[in-house]
C-alpha positions in Angstrom: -15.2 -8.1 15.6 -16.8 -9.7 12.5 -18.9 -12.6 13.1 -18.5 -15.7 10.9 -16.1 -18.6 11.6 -12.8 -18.5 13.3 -9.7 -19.9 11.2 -6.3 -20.2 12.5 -3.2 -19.1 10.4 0.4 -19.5 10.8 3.1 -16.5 9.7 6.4 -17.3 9.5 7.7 -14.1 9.2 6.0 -10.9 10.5 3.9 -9.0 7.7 2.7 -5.2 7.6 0.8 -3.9 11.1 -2.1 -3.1 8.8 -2.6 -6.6 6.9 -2.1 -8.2 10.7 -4.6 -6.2 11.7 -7.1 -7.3 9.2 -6.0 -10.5 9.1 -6.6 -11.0 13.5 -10.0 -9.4 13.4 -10.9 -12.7 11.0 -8.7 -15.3 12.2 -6.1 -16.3 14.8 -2.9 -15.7 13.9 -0.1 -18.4 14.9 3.4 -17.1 14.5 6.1 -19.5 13.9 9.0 -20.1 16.2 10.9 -22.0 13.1 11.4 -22.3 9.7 13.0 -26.2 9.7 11.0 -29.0 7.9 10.6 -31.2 11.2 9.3 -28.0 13.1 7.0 -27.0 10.4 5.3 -30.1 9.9 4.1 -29.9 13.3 3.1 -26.5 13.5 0.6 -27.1 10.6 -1.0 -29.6 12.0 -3.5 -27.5 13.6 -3.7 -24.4 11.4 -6.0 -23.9 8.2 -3.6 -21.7 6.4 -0.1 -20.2 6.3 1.6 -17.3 5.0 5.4 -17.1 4.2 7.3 -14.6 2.9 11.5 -15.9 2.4 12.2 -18.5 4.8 10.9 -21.9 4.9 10.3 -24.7 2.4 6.4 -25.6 2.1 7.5 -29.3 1.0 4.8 -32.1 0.4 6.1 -33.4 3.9 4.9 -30.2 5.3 1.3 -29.9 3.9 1.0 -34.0 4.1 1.0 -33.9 7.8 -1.8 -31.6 7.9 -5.5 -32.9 6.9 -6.6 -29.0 7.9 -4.4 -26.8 5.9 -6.1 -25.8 3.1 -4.1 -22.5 2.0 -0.6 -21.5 1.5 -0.1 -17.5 0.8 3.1 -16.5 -0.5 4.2 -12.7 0.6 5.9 -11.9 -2.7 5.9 -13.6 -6.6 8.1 -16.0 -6.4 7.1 -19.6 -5.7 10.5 -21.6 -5.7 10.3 -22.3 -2.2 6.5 -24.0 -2.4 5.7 -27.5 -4.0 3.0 -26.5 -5.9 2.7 -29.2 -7.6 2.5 -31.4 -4.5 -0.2 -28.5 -2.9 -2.3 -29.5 -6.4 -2.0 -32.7 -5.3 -3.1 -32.2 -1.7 -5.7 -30.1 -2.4 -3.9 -26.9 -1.2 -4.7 -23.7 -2.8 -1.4 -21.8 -3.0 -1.6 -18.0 -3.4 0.9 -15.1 -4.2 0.7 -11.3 -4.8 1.9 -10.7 -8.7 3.3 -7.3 -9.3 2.7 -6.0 -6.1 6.8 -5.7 -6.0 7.4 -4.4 -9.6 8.0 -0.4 -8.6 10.0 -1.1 -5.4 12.5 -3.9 -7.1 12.9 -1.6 -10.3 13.5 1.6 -8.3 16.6 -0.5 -6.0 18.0 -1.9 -9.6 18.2 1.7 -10.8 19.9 2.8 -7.0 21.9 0.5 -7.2 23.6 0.7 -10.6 23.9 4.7 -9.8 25.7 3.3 -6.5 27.9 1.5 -8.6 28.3 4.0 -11.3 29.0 6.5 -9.1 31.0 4.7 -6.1 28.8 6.5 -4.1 29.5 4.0 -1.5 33.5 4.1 -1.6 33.4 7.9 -1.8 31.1 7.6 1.8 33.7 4.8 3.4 36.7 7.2 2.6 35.1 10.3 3.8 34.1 8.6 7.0 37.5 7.7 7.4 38.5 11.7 7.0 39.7 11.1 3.7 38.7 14.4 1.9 41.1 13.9 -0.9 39.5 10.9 -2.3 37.8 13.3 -4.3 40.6 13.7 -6.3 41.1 10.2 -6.9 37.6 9.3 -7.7 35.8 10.0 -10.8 32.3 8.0 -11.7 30.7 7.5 -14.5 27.2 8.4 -16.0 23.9 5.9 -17.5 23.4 8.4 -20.5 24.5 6.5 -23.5 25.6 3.4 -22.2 23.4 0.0 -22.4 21.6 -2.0 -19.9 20.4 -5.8 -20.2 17.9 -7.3 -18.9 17.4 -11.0 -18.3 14.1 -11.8 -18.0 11.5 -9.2 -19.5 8.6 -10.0 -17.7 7.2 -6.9 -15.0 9.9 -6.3 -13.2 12.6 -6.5 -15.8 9.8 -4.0 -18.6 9.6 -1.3 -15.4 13.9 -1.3 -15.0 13.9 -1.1 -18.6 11.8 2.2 -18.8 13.3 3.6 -16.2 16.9 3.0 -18.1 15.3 4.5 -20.4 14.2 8.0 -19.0 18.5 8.1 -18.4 18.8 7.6 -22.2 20.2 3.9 -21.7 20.4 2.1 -24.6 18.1 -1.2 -23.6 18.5 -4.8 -24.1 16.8 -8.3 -23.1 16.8 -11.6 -23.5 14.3 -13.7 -22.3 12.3 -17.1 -23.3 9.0 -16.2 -24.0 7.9 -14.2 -26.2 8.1 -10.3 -25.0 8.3 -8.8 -28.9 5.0 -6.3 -27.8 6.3 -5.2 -24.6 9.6 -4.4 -26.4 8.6 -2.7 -29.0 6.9 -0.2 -26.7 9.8 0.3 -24.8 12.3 0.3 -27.2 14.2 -2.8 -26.3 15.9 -5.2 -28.2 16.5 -8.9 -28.0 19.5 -10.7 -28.0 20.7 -14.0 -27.1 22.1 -14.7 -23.6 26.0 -14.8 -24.8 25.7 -11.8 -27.4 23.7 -9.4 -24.4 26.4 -10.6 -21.9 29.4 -9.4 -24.3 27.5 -5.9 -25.4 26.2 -4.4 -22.1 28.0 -2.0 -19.3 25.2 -3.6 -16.8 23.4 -6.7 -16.6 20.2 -7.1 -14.1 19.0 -10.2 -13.2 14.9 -10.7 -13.5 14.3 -14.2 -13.8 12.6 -16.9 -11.4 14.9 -19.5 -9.9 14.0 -22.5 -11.7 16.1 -26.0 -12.5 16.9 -24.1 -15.7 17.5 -20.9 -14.4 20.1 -22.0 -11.1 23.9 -21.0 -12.2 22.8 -19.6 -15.4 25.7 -16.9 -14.7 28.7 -19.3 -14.6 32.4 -19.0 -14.9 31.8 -19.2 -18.6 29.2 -16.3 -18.3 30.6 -14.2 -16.4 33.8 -14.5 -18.9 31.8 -13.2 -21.6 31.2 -9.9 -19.6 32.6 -6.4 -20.0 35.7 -5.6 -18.0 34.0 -2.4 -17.3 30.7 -4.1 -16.7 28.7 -4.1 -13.5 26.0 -7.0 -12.2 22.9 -6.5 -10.2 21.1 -9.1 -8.9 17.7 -8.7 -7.4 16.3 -11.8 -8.4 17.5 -15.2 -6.6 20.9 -15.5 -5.4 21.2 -18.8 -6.8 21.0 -17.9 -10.3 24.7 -16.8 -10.1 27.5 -18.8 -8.9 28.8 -16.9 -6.5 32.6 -18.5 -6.1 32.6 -17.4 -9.8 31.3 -14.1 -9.4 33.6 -13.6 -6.6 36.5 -14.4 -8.4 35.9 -12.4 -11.4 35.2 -9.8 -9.1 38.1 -9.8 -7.1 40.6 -10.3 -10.0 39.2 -6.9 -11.8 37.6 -8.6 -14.9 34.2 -7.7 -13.8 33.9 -3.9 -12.3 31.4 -4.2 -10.1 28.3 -5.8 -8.7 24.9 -4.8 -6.7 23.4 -8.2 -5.0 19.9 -8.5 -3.1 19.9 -11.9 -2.9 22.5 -14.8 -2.0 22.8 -18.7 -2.7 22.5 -18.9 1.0 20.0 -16.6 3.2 20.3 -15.4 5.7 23.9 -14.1 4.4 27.1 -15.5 6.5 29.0 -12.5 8.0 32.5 -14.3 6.4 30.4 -14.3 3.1 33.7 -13.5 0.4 31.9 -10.8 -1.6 30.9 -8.8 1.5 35.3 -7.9 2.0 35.3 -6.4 -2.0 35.0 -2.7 -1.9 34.0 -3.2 -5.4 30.4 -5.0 -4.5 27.1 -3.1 -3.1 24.8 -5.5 -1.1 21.8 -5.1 0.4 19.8 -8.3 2.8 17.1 -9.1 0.1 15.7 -5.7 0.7 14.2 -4.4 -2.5 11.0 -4.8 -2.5 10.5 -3.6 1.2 9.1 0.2 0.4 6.0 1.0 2.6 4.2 0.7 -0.3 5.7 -2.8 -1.6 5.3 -4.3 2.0 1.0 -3.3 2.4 0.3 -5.0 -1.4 2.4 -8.3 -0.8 0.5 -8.1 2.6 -2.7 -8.1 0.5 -2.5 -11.8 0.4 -4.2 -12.1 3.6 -7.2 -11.4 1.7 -6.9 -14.3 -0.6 -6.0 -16.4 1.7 -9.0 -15.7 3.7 -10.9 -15.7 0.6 -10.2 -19.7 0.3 -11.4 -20.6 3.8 -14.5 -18.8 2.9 -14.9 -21.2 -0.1 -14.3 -18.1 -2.6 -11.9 -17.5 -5.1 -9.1 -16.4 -4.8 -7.7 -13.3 -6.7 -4.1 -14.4 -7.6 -4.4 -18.4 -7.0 -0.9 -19.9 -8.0 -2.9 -23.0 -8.7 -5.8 -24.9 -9.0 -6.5 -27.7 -7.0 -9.1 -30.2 -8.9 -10.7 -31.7 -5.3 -9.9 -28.7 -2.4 -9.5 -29.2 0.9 -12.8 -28.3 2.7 
């Protein structure tokens, strides 16, 4: 046992053995029975910092009713489900784990457009069922020569793209800021939203759930797509309407779709796009390799790091008067 001062933490999901190891020998860890608003309010109360991974809204409620909490760590990148601006406020530091997802989420992108590509999953269904002679009925079809785009360029969306590439994909993105560098290292090129949508035979999704980014994929979107096109989403279910995409889907003017991530989560069993034989899901899996799962644990450290009074490695923020 270390010496030094004893902090408690909350988890509200479990993280990897080894980073609850660490993180017991330095602190007490608190795990949540709850991921409500009321519930989590009171459970701060008496902790000094929290880790969350998916569910669970950090609100300003939540960190308000605390005068202890002094740290949020995010298991992951993404942020949407922490007022950071209110934990600025508060004197909270927030922290996250940038990039410590980018191989695992690229690698399930790539599996599952060769799923798709290839109805692997159809072909396994009918041959369960003792249907041999599906494999006269089935034919895929191959990357090589055909054209991927990417919406939102940033790590994830550069790795999928130079994987695509190794296939010989022919690569496209479109993203706001300005990724002309990265591109042009990777051979990409930029097109606007409408013009990628019309042109590519697969569309992933790499872009944070934001007020601009929820539906981007509409009706209207998802009319501009290929017939023959598939859609993968990895990145936040909500950045799709899924009524629309289910519709499309069903009706045969989409081919296909992979989907990590739903509007709602957990998924409903009765969820529409779950009966489409047409559709590869996975629960908001991805990211969770071994590898993956031990670096977005690696926030324990920085979290840690802040009740020490250090600095953090990936802060998210930066509080002008912190909690002490």
């Amino acid at each position: 046992m270390e010496a030094g001062p004893r902090y408690r933490v909350l988890l509200l999901e479990p993280i990897h053995e080894k980073a609850l190891a660490w993180l017991a020998r330095r602190a007490e860890v608190v795990h949540a029975l709850g991921h409500d608003e009321e519930y989590l309010a009171r459970a701060v109360a008496d902790v000094d910092g929290l880790i969350k991974r998916d569910l669970g809204y950090i609100s300003e409620r939540v960190m308000a009713a605390s005068g202890r909490l002094r740290v949020v760590g995010r298991h992951g990148v993404g942020l949407e489900s922490i007022d950071v601006e209110a934990a600025t406020r508060l004197g909270v530091t927030v922290v996250n784990t940038p990039g410590a997802n980018v191989e695992a989420v690229a690698e399930h992108v790539l599996g599952m457009m060769l799923c798709l590509s290839k109805g692997l999953f159809r072909a396994d269904r009918a041959l369960r069922r003792g249907d041999w002679e599906i494999r006269y009925r089935h034919t895929g079809q191959e990357l090589r020569g055909r054209s991927l785009g990417i919406v939102g360029f940033g790590r994830i969306g550069q790795r999928v793209a130079a994987l695509a590439a190794a296939f010989g994909m022919r690569v496209y993105y479109h993203d706001q800021a300005n990724r002309a560098r990265a591109a042009a290292t990777l051979g990409a090129r930029k097109l606007d939203l409408d013009e990628l949508l019309r042109t590519c035979h697969y569309v992933s999704l790499h872009v944070p759930l934001t007020p601009e980014t929820e539906g981007l994929l509409g009706a209207r979107e998802l009319g501009l797509m290929r017939r023959d096109a598939f859609l993968v989403n990895t990145a936040r279910g909500r950045v799709v309407d899924e009524a629309a995409l289910f519709e499309a889907l069903r009706d045969g003017r989409l081919a296909g779709a992979g989907l990590d991530v739903f509007g709602t989560e957990p998924a409903p069993a009765d969820n529409p796009l779950f009966g489409l034989e047409n559709v590869v899901v996975t629960p908001h899996t991805a990211a969770h390799t071994e590898e993956a799962m031990l670096a977005m644990a690696e926030v324990v450290k920085d979290v840690v790091r802040v009740l020490e009074g250090k600095r953090p490695r990936h802060p998210a923020n930066a509080p002008p008067r912190p909690r002490r």
